[in-house]
Backbone bond lengths (Angstrom), bond angles and torsions (degrees), N, CA, C in turn:
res aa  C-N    CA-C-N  psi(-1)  N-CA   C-N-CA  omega(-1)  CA-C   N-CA-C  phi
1 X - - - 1.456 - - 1.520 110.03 -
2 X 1.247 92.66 170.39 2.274 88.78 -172.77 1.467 84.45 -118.91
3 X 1.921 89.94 143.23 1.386 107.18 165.63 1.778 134.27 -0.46
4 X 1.760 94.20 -60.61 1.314 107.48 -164.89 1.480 111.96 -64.71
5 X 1.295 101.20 -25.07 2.296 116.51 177.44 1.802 99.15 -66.78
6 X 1.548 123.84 -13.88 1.171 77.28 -162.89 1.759 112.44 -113.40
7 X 1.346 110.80 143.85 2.000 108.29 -160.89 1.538 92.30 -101.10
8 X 1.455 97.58 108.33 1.664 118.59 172.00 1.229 80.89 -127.11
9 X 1.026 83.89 172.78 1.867 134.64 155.79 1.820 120.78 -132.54
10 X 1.223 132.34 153.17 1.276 130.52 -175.73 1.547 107.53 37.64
11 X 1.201 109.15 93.06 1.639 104.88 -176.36 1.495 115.44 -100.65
12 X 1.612 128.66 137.49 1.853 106.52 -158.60 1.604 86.21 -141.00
13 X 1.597 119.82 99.14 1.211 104.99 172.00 1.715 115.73 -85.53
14 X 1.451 113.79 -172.57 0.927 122.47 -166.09 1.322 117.82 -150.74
15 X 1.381 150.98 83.18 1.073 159.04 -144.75 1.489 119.87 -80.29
16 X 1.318 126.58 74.05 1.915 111.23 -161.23 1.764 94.84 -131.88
17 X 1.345 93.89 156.08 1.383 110.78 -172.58 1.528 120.64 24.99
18 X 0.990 125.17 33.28 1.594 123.00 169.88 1.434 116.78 112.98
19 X 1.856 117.87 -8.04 1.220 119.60 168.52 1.273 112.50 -132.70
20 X 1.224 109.90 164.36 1.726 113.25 -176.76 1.700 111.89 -103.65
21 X 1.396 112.35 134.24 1.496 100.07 179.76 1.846 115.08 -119.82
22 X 0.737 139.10 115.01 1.204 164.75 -126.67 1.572 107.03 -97.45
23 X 0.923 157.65 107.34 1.279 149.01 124.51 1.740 155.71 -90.57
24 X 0.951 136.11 159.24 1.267 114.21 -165.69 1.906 106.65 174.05
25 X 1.612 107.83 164.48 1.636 109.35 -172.79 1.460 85.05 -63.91
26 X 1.177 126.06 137.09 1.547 136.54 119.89 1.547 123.02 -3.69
27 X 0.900 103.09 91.70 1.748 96.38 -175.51 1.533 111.51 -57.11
28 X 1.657 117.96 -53.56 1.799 90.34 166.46 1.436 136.79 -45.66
29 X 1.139 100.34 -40.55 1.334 117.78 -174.57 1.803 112.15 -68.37
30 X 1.326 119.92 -16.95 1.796 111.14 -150.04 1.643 91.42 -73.50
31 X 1.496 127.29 -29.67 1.616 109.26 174.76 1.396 111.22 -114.55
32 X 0.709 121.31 34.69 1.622 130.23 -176.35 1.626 112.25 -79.96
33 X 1.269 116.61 139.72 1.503 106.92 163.73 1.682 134.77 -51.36
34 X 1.286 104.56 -24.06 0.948 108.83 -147.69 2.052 97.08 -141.61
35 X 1.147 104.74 118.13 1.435 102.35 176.31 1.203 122.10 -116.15
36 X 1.514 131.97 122.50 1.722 124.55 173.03 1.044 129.11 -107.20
37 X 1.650 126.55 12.33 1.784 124.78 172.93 1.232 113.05 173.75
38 X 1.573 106.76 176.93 2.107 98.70 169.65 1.392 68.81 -124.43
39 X 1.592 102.10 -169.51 1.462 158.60 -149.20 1.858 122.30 -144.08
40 X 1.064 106.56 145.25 2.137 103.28 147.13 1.543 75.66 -154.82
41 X 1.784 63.16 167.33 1.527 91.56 -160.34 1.699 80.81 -119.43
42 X 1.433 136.89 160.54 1.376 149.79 173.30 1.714 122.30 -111.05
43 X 1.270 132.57 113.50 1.280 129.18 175.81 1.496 93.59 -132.06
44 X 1.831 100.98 156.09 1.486 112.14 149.67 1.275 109.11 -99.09
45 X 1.537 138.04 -8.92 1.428 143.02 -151.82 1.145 94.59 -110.32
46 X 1.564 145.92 -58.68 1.527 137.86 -120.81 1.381 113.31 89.99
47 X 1.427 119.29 -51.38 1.686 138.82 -159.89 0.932 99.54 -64.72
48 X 2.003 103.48 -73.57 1.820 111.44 -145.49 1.793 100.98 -112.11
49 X 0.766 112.28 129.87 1.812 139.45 -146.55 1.583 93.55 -104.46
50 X 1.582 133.14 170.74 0.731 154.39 -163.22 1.680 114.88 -176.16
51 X 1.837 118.84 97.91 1.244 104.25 -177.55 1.298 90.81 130.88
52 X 1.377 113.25 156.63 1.304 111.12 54.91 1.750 112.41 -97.74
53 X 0.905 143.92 152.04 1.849 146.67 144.59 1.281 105.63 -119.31
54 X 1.396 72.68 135.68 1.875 108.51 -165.33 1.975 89.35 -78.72
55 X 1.838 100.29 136.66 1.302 105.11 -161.80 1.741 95.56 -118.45
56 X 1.800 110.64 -17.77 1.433 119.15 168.54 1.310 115.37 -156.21
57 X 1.306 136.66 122.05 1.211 166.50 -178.11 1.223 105.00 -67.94
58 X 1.537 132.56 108.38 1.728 103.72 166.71 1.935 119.70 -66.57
59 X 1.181 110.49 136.30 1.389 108.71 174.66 1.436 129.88 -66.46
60 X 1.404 135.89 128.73 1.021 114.13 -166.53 1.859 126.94 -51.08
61 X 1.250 103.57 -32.35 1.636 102.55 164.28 1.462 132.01 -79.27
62 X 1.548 108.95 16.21 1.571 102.68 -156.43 1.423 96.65 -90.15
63 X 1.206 118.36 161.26 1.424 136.85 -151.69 1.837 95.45 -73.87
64 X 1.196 97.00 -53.85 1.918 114.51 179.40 1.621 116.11 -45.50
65 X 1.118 111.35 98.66 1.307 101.75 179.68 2.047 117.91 -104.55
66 X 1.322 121.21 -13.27 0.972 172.90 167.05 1.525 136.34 -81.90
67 X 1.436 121.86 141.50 1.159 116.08 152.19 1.653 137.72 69.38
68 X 1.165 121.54 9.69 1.266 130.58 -152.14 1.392 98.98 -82.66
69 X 1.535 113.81 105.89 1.478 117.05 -144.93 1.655 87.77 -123.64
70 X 1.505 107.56 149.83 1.603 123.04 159.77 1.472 109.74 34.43
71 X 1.152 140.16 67.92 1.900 130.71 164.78 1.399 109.44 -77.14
72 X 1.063 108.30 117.40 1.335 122.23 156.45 1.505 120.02 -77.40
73 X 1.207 127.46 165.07 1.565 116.56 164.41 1.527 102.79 -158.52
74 X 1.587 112.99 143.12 1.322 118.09 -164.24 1.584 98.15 -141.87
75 X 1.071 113.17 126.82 1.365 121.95 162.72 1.618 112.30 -58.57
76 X 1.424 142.93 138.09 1.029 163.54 -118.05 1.375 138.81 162.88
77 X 1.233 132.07 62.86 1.187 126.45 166.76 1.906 110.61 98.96
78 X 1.273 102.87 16.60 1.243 121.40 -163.78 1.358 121.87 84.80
79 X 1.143 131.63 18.39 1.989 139.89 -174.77 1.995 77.80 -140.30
80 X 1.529 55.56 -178.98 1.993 92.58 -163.59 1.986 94.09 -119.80
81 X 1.170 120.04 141.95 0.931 122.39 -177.95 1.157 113.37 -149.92
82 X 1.467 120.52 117.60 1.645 133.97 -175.78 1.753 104.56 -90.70
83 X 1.792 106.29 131.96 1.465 89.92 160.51 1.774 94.43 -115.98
84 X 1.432 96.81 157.37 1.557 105.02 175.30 1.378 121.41 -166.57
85 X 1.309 124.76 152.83 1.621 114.33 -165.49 1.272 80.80 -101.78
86 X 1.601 86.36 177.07 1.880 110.92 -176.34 1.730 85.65 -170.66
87 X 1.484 71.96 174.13 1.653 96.73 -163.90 1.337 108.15 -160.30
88 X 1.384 98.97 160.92 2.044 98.24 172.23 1.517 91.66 -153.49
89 X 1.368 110.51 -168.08 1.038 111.00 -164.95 1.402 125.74 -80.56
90 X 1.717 114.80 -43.99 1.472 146.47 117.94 1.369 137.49 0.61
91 X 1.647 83.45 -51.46 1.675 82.44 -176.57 1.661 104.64 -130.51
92 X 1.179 104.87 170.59 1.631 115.00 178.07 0.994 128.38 -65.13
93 X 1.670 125.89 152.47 1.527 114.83 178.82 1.670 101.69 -75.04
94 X 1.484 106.81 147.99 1.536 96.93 171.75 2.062 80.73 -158.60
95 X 1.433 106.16 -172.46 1.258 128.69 177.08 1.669 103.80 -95.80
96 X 1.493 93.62 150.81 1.487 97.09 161.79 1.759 111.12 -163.23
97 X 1.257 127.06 152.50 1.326 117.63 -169.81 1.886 113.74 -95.11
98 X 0.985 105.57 116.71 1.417 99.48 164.49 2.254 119.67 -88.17
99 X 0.992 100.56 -177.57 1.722 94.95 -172.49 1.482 101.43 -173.36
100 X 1.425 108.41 148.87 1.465 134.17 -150.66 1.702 111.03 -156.47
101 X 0.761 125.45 131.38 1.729 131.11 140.41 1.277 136.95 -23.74
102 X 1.371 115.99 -24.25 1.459 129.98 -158.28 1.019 121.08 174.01
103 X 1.923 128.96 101.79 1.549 140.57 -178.78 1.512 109.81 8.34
104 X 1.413 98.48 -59.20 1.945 122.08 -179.00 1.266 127.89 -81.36
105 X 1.734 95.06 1.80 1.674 86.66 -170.99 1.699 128.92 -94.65
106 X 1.103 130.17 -134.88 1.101 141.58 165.40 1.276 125.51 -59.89
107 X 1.840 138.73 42.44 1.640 101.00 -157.87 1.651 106.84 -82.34
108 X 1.396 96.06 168.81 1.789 122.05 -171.41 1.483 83.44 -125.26
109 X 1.796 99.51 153.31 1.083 109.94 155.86 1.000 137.45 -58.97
110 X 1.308 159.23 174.50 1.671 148.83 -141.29 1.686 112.77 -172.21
111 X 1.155 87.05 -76.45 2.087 98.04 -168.21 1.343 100.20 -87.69
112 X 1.548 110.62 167.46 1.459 129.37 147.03 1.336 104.60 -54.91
113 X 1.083 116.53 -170.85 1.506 140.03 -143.75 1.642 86.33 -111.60
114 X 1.193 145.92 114.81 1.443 160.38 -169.74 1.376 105.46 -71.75
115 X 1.642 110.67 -77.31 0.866 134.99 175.55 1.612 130.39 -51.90
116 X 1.526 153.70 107.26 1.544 137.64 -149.45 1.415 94.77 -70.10
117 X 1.406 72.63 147.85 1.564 103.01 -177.71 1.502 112.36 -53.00
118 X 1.583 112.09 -41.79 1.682 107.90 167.17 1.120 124.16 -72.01
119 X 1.305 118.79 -19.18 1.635 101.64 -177.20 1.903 99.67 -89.03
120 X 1.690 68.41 163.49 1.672 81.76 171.72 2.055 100.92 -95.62
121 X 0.887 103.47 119.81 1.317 91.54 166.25 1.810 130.10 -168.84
122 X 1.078 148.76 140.76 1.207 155.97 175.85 1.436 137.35 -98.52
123 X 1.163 127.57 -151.34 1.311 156.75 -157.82 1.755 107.61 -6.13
124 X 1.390 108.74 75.48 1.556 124.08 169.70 1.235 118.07 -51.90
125 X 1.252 116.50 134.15 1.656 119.27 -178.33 1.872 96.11 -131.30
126 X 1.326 102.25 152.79 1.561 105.67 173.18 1.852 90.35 -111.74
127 X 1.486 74.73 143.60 1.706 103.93 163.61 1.721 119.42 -153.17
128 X 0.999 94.88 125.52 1.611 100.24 -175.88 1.916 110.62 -103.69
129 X 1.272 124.74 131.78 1.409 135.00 -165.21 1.389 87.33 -78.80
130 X 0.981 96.21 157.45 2.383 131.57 160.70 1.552 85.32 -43.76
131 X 1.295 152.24 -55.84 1.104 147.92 178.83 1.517 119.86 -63.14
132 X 1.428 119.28 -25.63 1.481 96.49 -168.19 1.738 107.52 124.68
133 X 1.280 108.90 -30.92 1.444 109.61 -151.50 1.660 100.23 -82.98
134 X 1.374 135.49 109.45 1.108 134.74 138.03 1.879 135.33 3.22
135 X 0.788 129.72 83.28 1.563 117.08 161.28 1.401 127.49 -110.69
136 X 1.056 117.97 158.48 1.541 125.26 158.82 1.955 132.17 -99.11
137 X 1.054 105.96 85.53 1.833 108.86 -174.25 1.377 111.73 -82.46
138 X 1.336 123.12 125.88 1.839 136.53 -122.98 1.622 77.66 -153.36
139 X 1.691 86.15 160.59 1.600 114.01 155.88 1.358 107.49 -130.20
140 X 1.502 97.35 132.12 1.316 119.64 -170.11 1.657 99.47 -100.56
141 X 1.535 122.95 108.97 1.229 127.02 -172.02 1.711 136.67 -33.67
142 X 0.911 145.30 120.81 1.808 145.75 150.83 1.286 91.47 -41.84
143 X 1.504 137.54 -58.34 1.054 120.92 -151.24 1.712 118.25 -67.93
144 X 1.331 99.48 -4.42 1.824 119.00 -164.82 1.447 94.93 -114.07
145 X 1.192 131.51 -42.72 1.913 137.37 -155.33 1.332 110.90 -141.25
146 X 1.209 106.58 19.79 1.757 111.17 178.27 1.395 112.62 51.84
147 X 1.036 125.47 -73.44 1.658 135.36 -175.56 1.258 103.31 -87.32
148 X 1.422 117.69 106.28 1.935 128.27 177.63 0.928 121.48 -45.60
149 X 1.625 154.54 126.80 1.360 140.62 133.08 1.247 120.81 -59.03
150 X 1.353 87.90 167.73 1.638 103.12 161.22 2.172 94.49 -126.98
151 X 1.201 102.09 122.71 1.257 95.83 161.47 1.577 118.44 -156.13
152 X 1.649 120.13 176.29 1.344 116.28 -179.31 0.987 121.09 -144.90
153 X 1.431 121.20 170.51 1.109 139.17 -173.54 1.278 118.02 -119.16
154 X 1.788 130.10 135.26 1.209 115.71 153.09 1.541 116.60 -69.69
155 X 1.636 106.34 152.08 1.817 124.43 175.22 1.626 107.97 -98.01
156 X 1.075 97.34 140.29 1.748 101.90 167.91 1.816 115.18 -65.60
157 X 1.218 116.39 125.61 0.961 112.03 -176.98 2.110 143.66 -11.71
158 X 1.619 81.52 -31.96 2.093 98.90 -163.27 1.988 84.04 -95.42
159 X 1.864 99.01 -4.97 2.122 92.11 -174.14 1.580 109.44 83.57
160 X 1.136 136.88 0.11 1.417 156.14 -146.30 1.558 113.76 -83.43
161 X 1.579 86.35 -44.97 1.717 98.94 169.56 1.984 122.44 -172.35
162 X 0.866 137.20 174.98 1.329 111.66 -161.87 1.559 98.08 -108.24
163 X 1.482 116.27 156.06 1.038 144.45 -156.90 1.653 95.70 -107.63
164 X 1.469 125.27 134.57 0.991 138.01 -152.87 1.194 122.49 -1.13
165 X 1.561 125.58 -134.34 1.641 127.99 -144.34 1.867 108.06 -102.84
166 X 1.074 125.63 122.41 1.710 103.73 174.60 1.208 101.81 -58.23
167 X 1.412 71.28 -170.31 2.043 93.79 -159.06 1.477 86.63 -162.87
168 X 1.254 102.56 152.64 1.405 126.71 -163.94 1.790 118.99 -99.75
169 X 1.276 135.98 81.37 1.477 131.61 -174.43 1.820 102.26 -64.16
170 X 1.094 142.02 -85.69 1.025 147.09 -173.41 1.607 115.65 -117.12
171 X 1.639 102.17 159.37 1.201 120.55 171.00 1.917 123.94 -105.17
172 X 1.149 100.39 137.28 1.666 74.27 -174.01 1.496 132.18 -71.69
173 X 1.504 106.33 -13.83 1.593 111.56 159.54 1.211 137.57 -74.83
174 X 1.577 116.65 -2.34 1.023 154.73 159.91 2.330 101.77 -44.68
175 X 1.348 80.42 -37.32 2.477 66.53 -154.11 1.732 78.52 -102.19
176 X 1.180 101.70 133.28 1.484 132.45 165.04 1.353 109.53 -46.67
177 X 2.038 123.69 -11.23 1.680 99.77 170.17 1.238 113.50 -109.62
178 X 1.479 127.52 18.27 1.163 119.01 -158.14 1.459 92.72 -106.62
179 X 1.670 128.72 164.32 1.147 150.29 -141.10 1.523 96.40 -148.10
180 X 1.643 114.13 144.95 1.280 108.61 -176.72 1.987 86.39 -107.75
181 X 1.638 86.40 158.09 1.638 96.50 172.89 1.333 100.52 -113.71
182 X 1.487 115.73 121.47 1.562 113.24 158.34 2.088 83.48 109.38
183 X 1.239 109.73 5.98 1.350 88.84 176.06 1.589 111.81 104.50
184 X 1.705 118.31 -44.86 1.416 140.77 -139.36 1.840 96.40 -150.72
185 X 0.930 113.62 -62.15 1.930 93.92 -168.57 1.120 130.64 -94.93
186 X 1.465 116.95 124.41 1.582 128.63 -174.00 1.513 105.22 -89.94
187 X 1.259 107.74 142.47 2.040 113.92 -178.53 1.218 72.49 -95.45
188 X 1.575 105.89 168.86 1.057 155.44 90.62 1.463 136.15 -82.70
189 X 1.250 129.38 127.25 1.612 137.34 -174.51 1.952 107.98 -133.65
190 X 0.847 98.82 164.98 1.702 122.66 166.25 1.717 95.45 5.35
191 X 1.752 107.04 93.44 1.408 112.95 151.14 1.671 106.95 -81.05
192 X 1.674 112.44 160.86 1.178 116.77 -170.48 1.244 85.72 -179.07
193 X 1.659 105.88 113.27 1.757 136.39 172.26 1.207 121.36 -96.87
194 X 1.336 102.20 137.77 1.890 103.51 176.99 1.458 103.85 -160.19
195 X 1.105 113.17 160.03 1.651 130.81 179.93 1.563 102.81 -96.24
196 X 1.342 116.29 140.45 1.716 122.10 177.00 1.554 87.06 -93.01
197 X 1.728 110.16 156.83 1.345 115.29 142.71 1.419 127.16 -5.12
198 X 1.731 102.91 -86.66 1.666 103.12 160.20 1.261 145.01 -15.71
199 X 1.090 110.73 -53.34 1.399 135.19 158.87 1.482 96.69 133.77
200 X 0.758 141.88 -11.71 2.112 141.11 148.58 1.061 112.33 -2.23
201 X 1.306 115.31 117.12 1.673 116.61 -179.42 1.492 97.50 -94.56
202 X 1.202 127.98 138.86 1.353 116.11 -177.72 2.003 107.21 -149.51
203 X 1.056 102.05 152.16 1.835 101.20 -158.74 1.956 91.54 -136.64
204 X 1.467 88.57 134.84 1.679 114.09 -173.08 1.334 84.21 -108.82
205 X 1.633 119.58 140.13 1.399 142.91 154.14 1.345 104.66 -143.27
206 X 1.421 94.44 164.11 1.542 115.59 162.90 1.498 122.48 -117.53
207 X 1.588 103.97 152.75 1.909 108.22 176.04 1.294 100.57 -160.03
208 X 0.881 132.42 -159.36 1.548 138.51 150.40 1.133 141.41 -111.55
209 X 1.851 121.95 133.47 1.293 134.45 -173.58 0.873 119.66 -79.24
210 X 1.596 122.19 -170.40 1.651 140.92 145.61 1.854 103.23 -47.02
211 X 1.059 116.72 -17.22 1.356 110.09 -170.49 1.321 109.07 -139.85
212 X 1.493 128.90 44.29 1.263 137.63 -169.75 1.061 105.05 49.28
213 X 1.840 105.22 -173.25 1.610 115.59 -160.63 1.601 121.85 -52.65
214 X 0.999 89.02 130.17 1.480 110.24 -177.79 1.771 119.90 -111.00
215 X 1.359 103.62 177.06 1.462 131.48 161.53 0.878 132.76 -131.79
216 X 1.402 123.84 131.93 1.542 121.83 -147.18 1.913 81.78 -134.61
217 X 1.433 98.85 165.46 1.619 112.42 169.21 1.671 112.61 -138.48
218 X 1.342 112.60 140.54 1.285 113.64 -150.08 2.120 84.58 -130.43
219 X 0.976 114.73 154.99 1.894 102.50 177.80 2.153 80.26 -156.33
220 X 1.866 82.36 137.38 1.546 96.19 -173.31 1.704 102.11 -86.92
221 X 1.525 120.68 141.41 1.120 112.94 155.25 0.997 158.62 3.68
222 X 2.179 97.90 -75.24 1.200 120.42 -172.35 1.402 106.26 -114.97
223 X 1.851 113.67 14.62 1.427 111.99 147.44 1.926 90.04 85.60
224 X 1.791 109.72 10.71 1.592 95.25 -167.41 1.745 75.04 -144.79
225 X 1.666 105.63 162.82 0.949 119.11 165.70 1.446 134.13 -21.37
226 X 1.675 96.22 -64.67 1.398 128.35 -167.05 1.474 107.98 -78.25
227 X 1.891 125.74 11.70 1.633 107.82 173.78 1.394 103.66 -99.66
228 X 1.749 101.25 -141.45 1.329 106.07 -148.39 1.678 73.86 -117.64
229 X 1.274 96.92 135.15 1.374 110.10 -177.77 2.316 114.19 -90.66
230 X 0.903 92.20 157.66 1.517 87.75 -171.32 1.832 98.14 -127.43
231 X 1.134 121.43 171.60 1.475 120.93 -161.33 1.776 109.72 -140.40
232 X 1.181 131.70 105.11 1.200 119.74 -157.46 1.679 98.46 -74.24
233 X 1.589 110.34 170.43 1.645 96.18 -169.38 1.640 111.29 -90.86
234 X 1.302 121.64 -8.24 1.040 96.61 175.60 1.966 104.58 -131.17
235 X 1.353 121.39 178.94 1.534 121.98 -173.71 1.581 97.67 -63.71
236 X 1.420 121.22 159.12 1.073 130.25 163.18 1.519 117.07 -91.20
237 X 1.975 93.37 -15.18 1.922 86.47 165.13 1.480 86.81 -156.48
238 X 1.447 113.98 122.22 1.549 125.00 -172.31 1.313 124.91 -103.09
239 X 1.310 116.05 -9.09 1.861 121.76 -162.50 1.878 98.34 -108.17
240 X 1.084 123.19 74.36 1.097 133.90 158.27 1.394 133.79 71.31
241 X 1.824 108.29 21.78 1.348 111.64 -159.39 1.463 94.88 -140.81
242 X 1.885 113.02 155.09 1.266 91.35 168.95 1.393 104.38 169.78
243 X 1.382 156.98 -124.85 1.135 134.69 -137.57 1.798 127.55 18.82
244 X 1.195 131.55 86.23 1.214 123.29 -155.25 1.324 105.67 -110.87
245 X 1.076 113.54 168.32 1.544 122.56 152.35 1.297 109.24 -167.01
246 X 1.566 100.98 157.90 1.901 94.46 -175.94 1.798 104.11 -122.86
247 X 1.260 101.73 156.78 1.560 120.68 178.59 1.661 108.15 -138.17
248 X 1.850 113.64 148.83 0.849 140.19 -173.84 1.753 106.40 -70.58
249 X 1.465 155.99 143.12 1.191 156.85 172.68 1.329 107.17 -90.76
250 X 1.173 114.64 160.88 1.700 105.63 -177.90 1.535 110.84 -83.35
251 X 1.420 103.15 4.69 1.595 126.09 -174.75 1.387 114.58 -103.34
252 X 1.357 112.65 3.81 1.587 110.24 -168.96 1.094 117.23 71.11
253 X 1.159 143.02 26.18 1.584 149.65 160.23 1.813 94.71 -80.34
254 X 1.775 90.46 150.45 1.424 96.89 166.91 2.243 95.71 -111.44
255 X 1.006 104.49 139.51 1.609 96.91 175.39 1.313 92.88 -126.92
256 X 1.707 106.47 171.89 1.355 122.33 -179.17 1.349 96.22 -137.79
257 X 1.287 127.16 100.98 1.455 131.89 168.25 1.983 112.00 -65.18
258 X 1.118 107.14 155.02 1.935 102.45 173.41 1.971 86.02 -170.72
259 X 0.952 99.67 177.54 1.379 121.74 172.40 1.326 116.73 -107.64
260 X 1.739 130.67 134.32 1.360 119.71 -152.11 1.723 87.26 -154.44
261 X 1.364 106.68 165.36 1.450 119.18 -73.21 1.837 111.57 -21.32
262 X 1.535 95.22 176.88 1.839 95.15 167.55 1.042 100.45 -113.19
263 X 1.303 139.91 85.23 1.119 152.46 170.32 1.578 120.70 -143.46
264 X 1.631 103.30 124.14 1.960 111.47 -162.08 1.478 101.50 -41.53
265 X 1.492 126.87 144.78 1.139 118.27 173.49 2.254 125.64 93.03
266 X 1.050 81.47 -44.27 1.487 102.03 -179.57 1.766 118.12 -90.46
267 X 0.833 112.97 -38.72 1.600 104.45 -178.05 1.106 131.01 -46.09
268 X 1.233 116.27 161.40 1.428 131.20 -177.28 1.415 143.58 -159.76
269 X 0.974 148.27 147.05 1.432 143.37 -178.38 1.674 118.01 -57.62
270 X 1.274 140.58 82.90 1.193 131.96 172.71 1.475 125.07 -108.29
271 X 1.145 128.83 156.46 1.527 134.75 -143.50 1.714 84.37 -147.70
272 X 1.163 106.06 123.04 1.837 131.70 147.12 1.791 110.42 -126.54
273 X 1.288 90.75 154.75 1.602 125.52 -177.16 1.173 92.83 -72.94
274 X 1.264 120.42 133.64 1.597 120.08 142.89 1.588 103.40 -124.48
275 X 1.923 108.30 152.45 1.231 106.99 148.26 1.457 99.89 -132.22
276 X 2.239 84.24 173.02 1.212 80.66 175.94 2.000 125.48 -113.03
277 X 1.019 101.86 128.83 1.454 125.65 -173.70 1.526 124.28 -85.80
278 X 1.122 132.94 76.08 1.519 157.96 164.69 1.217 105.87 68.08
279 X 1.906 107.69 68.04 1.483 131.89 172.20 1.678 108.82 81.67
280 X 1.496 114.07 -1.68 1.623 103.72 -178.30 1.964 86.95 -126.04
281 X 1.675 85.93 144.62 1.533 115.60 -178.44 2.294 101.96 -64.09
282 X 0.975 123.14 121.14 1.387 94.69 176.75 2.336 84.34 -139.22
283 X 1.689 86.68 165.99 1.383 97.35 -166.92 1.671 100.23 -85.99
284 X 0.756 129.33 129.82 1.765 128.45 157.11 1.440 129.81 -39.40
């Protein structure tokens, strides 16, 4: 199937051995009562797709009844490791890691619950420090704290469960493009970390603009988790699309995947170029 057939939301490719594998919420499923699995989809092109195959099944006893939001998956230590929120009715949205053998394979659930048990919160990203050290960078809900974070956690080495207290990188009223809804609440959506050439640590989120959902880019100080983050002034993608993340091509392209439009029914997997231009990420 081509790109344009396929109805995600939050789309997170993954570039391994010569093909890219694709994941993302289920577009029937992203408001649905009731949720039963993710998907990847397989290309060597970008274009022509393969799939969907189902990569996790919900179990009939599993706690998740709900919600099966944004999976990422990162190769790690020789395993494959999915992060993804869930939800039930009962309990809170939070992150949790599932893990597999193979991009395509089987994942099972894995870790404790990442994310605290009180907050409401989502869209887990892995980032690993100049050292080695594991984290998880989360959104900490509007719907719980009015004004969204972005914050993180260190992971225990095996990813299993997180290592002391989050901590808070940004606020979403914090970046000069974001727009409050209702007068009062700022999103936060889909953080997604990466290092420039330079060595620039730099972090993709979403909230909303002058022109609906957006992507904004935020680059830390001290080039490490733990600085003071700065907010460029305007979105890096402004016309209504967004959860992003970017991956390397087997061609040397840098892309920025997001979901476009955000609108029920309509979404989709789209891919822009970015380079980078005298230490800041910009779109082509």
């Amino acid at each position: 199937m081509k790109k344009s057939e396929i109805y995600i939301r939050d789309p997170f490719v993954l570039p391994y051995k010569g093909k890219y594998y694709m994941y993302g919420t289920r577009g029937p499923e992203s408001w649905a009562d009731k949720a039963t699995g993710l998907d990847v989809y397989v290309s060597e092109n970008l274009e022509d797709w393969t799939g969907p195959a189902e990569v996790f099944r919900r179990p009939d006893d599993f706690w998740a009844t709900r919600d099966f939001w944004a999976p990422e998956v990162y190769e790690y230590n020789g395993a494959f490791y999915m992060f993804v929120s869930l939800k039930s009715d009962i309990e809170r949205r939070g992150t949790f890691i599932l893990k597999a053998n193979a991009p395509d394979g089987s994942f099972k659930p894995y870790s404790e619950r990442i994310t605290p048990k009180e907050w409401e919160a989502l869209d887990g990203t892995l980032y690993i420090d100049k050292k080695g050290t594991p984290y998880m960078v989360f959104s900490h809900e509007w719907v719980q704290i009015t004004d969204g974070q972005i914050c993180a956690v260190e992971l225990a080495p095996d990813l299993s469960r997180a290592v002391g207290k989050p901590f808070t990188l940004i606020r979403a009223s914090e970046a000069p493009w974001t727009v409050a809804n209702d007068g009062k609440i700022y999103v936060t959506d889909g953080p997604y970390l990466l290092r420039l050439s330079s060595g620039r640590l730099a972090m993709l989120w979403s909230s909303f603009g002058s022109k609906g959902y957006a992507v904004g880019i935020a680059y830390s100080l001290n080039d490490e988790i733990d600085g003071k983050w700065v907010h460029e002034k305007e979105p890096l993608f402004e016309t209504d699309g967004g959860h992003a993340m970017v991956f390397n091509t087997f061609d040397g392209k840098k892309l920025m995947a997001l979901h476009y439009p955000n609108e029920t029914t309509k979404e989709r997997p789209y891919f822009y170029e970015l380079v980078e231009n005298k230490e800041i990420l910009k779109r082509i």
